[in-house]
C-alpha angles and dihedrals in degrees: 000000000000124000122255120231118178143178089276095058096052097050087052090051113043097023105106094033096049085034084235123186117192137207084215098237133135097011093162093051110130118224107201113216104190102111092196096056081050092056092257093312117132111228097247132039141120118312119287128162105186085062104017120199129221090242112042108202118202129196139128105323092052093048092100090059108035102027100038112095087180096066104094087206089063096099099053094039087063088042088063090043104061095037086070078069087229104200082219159004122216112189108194135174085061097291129144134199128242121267096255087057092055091039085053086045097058091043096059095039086241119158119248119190127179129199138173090223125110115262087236091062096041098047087050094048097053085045097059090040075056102049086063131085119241110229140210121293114244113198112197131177120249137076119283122226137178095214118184087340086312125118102232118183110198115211140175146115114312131272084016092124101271087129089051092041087057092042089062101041088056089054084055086053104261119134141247123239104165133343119218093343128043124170119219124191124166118258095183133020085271113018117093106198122192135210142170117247118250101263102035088059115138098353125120126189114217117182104247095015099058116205121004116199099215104195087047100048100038093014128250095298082078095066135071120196086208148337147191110269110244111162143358117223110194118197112217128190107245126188116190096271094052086048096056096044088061127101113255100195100038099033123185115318129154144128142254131207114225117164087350097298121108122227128196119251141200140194129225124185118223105218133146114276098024111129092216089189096060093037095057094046088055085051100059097049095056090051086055089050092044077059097053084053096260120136113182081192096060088032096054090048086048098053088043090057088054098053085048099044085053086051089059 
């Protein structure tokens, strides 16, 4: 069986890089992206109503048909529009429909999005998203966090503190993704990206307190709808012993497979006294500076070397 992908997803998706705002229709619309069953057609591109797409894209060049009340053919223009059954309208450059368009729209339970973006950009954009295959779902347990503009998911066995880190880390003005359950499913050959599913949205479960309702409780700045998967924090259980047999330059770094594409992991011992708030946020920095080609390992034994090879 094929994937679905729907209006939803796209929005979640797309929405801060093409600065998309939504009328919140037709979320479970599903956009089919197999350009053979659609006759050769892609699935988005400028308005056109003698082949109409999935995805009608307006912008500049469609204002005097959309965006004109003087013109007497308005009405059946719009009549012909929404009989192709488009899943969506995106208006860019700025522009917004008239107020008969959005009433059709919300009759029909059809998607409306608006961006300031150019409709060049945007088309371009939504036909490379196109162009790639959507893969399988993965749905994985831990709490999902954006952390310092990195997707973190948080794992570990359960009832080992990953509800009350996040907790924490909200109060310190990260951001929630998914609580217990995220689903991750690959964007690019090469980009996981995770979300929350649907009814499990905002919600947060602490032990003693039951469910939080996070946008309610810190506002809507404390959620995130979805975000790129950066790196996997996995809490471990550590008595002394354990603690001491660790490396303490190298700490613990791996990585773990998920769709074919490998993250980058690391673990984090539970033990009394760790403040796992701080401790996540630092990792994630150094993650960030791993990235920019720094290693405060390699650069602790250099500088030691140094200090040796001086003695001698």
């Amino acid at each position: 069986m094929k994937p679905i992908y729907t209006i939803r997803d796209l929005y979640e998706e797309l929405a801060g890089e093409l600065s998309l705002s939504w009328n919140g229709e037709g979320g479970d619309t599903e956009i089919v992206l197999d350009i053979e069953s659609q006759h050769g057609k892609p699935p988005a591109g400028p308005l056109n109503l003698v082949r109409p797409n999935q995805i009608q894209v307006i912008g500049p060049p469609e204002r005097e048909h959309l965006l004109n009340d003087k013109k007497n053919v308005y009405h059946d223009y719009l009549q012909v529009l929404f009989k192709a059954s488009p899943a969506s309208l995106i208006f860019t450059d700025g522009l917004k429909p008239l107020q008969e368009c959005e009433e059709q729209a919300l009759e029909r339970s059809i998607a409306l999005f608006y961006t300031p973006q150019p409709d060049s950009q945007v088309i371009n954009r939504l036909l490379e998203r196109f162009s790639q295959p959507v893969s399988e779902k993965l749905l994985v347990h831990g709490v999902y966090m954006e952390v310092l503009g990195r997707g973190v998911l948080l794992s570990g066995d359960p009832a080992i503190g990953k509800s009350e880190l996040a907790l924490a880390l909200i109060s310190r003005g990260h951001c929630l993704v998914a609580d217990d359950a995220t689903e991750i499913y690959k964007s690019a050959s090469k980009t996981l990206i995770g979300r929350c599913p649907k009814v499990l949205q905002d919600f947060l479960e602490v032990r003693g307190l039951g469910m939080i309702n996070i946008r309610a409780m810190f506002g809507n700045s404390a959620i995130k709808p979805n975000k790129e998967l950066h790196l996997i924090i996995d809490l471990l259980h550590f008595d002394d012993k354990k603690l001491h047999e660790m490396d303490r330059l190298e700490g613990c770094h791996s990585k773990r497979s998920m769709l074919g594409v490998d993250i980058p992991q690391t673990s984090l011992p539970v033990a009394a006294g760790r403040n796992l708030a701080i401790l996540v946020e630092t990792a994630v920095r150094q993650h960030m500076l791993m990235l920019d080609g720094y290693n405060a390992t390699q650069d602790f034994i250099d500088r030691q070397q140094i200090y040796i090879d001086q003695d001698q």
